[in-house]
N, C-alpha and C positions, 0 to 999 in steps of 0.2 A: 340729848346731845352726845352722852359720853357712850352709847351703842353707835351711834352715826359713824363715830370717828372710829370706832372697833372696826364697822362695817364695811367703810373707806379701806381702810388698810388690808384689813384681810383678801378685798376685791382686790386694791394695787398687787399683792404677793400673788395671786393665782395669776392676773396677768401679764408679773413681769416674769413669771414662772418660767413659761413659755420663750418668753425675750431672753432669756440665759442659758438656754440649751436642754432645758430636760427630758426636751424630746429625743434627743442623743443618746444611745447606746455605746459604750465605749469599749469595744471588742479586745482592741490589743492597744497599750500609751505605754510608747515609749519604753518599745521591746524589741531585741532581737527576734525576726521571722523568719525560718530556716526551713529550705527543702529538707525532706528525710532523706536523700541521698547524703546530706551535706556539700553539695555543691555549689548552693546559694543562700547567700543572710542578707535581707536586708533591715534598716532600724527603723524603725516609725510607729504611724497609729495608724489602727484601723477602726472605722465608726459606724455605726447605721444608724441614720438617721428615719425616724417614726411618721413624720411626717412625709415625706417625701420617698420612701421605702428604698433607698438609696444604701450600699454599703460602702465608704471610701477610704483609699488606703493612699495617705500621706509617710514618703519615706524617704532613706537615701541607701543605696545599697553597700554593702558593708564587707563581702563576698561573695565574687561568681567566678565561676569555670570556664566565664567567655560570655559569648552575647550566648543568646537563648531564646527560649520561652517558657514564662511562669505561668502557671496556674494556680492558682489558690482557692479552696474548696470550701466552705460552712455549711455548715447544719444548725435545725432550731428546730424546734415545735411550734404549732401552729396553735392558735386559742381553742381549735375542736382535738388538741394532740396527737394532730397528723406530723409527721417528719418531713420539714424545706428542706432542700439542698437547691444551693445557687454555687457557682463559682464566677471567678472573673480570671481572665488569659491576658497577657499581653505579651509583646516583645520588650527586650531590654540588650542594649549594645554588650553591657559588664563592666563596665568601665568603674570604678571605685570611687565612690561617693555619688555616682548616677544619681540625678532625682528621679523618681518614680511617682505618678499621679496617677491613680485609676478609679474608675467607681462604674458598681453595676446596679441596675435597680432590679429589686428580688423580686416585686410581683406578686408577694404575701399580703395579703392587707390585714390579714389575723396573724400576724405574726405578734408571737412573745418576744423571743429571747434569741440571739443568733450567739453563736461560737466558732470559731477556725479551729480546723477539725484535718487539714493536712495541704501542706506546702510541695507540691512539685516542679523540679526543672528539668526541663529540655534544652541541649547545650546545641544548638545549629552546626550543622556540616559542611 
């Protein structure tokens, strides 16, 4: 009886594993994210989630030069240790404290491990 109930638990923990995010990657929490010009910072997280190969970048922006266009670039290795690279573009007005919502899906399915690897802005004419 007293494996049963070992048995039980250890199965509950594997599948509320899952139910609590461990499929989550957590790229960047609750960080300033800065072009290398210095012309744009925004605050947030950035995640990649494993299941769904999805990278999303929840924020608010913190500093910009004007509206624009960001691009944000990663890299990772792949499980045969080939080099991803994915990015994600969008527009943004600059408005100070902007929310910012984007996600791209990378299209690795051997994907390890992702990292932000460089932040560029484009200030509109």
């Amino acid at each position: 009886m007293k494996r049963v109930l070992i048995l039980v638990g250890v199965l509950a923990l594997v599948i509320s594993s899952s139910a609590w995010g461990f499929d989550v990657q957590r790229i960047a929490w609750d960080q300033n994210i800065c072009a290398t010009n210095g012309d744009f910072c925004l605050r947030g997280n950035i995640e990649y989630n494993k299941k769904s190969k999805n990278i999303s970048l929840n924020g608010r922006i913190d500093r910009s030069a004007g509206p624009g266009i960001v691009t944000i670039w990663f890299k990772g290795l792949t499980s045969t240790n080939k080099e991803a690279v994915v990015h994600m573009t969008f527009r943004v007005r600059g408005h100070y404290s902007e929310i910012v919502r984007h996600s791209v899906y990378t299209g690795y399915w051997g994907q390890v491990d992702w990292r932000l690897d460089e932040v560029q802005f484009e200030p509109l004419k």
